[in-house]
TORBAFI-825197 format. One record per residue: residue number from 1; residue in one letter; x, y, z of N, C-alpha, C, O, CB in turn. Coordinates in Angstrom, 1 decimal. Glycine has a CB too. Layout:
! TORBAFI-825197
R  resi  resn      nx      ny      nz     cax     cay     caz      cx      cy      cz      ox      oy      oz     cbx     cby     cbz
R   NUM     a       X       Y       Z       X       Y       Z       X       Y       Z       X       Y       Z       X       Y       Z
...
END
This chain:
! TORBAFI-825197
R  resi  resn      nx      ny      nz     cax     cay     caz      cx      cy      cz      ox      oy      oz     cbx     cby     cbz
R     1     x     8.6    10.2    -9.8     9.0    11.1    -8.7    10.5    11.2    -8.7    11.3    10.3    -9.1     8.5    10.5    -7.3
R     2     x    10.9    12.4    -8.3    12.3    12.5    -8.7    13.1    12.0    -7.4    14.3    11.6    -7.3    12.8    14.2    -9.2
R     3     x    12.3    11.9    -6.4    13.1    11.8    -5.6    12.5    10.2    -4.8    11.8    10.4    -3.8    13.4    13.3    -4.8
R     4     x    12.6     9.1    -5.2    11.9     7.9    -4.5    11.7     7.8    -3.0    10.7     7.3    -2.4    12.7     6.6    -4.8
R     5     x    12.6     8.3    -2.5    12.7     8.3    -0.9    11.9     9.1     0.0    11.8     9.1     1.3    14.0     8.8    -0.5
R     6     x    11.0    10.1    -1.4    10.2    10.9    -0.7     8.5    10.6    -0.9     7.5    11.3    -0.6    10.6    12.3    -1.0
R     7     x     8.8     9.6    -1.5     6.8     9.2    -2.4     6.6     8.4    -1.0     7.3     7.6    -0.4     6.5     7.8    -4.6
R     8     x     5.3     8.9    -0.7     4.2     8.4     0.2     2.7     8.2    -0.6     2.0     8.7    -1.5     4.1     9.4     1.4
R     9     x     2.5     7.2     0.4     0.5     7.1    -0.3    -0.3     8.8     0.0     0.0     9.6     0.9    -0.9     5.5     1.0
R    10     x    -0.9     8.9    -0.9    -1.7    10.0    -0.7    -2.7     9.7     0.3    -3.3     8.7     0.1    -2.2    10.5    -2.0
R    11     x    -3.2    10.6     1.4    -4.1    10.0     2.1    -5.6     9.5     1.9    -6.2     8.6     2.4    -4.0    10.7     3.0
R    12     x    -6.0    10.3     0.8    -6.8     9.9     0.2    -7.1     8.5    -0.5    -8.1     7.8    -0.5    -6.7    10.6    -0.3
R    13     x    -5.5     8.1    -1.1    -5.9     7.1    -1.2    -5.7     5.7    -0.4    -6.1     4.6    -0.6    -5.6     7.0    -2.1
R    14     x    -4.8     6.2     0.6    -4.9     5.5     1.8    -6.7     5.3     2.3    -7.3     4.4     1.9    -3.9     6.5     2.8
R    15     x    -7.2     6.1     3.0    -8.3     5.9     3.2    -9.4     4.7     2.2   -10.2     3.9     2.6    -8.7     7.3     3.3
R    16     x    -9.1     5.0     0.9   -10.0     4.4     0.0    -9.6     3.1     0.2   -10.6     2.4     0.3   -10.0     4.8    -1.4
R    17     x    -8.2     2.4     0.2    -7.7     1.1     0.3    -8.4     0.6     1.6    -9.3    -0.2     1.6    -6.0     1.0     0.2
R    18     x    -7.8     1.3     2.8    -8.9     0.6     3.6   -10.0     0.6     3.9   -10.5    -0.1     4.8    -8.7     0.5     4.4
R    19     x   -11.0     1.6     3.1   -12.2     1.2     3.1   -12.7    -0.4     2.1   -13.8    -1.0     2.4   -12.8     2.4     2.6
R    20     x   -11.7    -0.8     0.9   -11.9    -1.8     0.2   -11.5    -2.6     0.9   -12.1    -3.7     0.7   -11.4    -1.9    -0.9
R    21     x   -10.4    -2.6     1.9    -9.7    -4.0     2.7   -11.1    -4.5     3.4   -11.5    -5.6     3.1    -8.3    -3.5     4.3
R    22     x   -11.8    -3.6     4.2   -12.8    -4.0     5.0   -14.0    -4.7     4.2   -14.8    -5.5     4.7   -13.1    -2.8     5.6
R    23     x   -13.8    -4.2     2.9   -15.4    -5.2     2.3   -15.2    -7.1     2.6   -14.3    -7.9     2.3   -15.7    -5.0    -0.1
R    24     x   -16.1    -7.1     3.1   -16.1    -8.9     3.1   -16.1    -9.2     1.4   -16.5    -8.5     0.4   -17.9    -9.7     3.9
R    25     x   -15.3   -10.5     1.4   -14.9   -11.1    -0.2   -14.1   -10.5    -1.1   -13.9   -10.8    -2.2   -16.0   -11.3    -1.2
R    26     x   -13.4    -9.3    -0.4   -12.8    -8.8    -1.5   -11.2    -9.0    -1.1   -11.0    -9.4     0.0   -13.4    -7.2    -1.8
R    27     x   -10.1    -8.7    -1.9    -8.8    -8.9    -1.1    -7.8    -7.7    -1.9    -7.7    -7.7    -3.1    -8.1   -10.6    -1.2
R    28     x    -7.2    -6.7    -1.2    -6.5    -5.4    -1.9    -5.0    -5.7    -1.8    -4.4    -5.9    -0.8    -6.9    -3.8    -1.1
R    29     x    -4.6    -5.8    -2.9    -2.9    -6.4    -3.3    -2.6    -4.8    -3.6    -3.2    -4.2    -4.4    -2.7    -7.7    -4.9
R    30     x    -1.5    -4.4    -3.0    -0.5    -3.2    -3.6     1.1    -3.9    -4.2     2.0    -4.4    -3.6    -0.1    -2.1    -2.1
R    31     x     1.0    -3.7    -5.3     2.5    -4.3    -5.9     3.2    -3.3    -6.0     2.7    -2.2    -5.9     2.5    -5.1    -7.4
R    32     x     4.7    -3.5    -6.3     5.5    -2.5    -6.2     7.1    -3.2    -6.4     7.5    -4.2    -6.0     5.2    -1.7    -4.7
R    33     x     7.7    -2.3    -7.2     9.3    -2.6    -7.2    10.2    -2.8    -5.8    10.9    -3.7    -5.4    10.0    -1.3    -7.9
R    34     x     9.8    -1.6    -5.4    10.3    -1.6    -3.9    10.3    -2.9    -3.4     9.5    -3.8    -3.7     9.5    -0.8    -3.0
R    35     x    11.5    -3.0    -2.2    11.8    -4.0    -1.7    10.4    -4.2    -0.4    10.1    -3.2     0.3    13.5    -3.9    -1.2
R    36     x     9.9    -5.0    -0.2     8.8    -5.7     0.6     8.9    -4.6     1.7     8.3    -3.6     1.8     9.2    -7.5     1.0
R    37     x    10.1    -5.3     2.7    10.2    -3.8     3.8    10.1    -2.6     3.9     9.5    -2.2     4.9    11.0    -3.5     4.0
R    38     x    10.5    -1.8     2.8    10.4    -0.4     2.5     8.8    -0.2     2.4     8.2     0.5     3.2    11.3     0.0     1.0
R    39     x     8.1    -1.1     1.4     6.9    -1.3     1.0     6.0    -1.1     2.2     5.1    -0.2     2.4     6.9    -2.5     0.3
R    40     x     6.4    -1.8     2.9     5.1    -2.4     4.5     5.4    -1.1     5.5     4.7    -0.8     6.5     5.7    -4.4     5.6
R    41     x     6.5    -0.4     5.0     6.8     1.2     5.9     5.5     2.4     5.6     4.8     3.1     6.3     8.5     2.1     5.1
R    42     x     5.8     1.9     3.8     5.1     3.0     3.5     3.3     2.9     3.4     2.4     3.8     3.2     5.9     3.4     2.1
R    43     x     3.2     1.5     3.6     1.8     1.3     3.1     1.2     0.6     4.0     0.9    -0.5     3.6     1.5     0.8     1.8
R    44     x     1.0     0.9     5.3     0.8    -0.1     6.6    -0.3    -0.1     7.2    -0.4     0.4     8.3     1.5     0.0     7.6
R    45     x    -1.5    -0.9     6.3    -2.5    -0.9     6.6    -2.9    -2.5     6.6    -2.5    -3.3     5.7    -3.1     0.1     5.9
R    46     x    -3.8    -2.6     7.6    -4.4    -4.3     7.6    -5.7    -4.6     6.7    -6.7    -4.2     6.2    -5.0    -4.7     9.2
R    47     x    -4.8    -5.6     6.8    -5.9    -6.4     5.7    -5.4    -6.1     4.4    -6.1    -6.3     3.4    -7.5    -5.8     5.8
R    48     x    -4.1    -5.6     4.2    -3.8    -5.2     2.5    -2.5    -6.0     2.6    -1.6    -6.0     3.5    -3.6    -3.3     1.8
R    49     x    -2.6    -6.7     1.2    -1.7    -7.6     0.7    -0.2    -6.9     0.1    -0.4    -6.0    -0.7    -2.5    -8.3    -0.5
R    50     x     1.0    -7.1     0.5     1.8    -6.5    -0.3     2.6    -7.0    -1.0     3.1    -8.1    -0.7     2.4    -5.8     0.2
R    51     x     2.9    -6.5    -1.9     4.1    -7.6    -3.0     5.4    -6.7    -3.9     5.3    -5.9    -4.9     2.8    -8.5    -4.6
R    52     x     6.4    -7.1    -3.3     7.6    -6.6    -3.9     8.5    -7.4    -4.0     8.5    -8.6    -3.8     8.1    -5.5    -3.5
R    53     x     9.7    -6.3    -4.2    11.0    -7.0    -4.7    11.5    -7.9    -3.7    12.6    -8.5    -4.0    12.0    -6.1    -5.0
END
């Protein structure tokens, strides 16, 4: 993306992550360069694991 400041989850795949958060036994990790904060802005959904810089 040329411009970082402007990438968001697609809602689509928003929806799909938290339909996986919700399965019992399963656990959804989003990794990312981005600094942790920025991260939990853009991807703020429960039950999903986040992991950055």
């Amino acid at each position: 993306m040329a411009d970082r400041h402007a990438a968001r989850i697609h809602p689509m795949c928003r929806e799909l992550l938290k339909g996986l958060a919700r399965m019992p036994m399963h656990f959804v990790v989003v990794l990312s360069s981005r600094e942790i904060e920025d991260l939990a802005k853009r991807v703020p959904l429960p039950r999903v694991i986040l992991g950055g810089a």
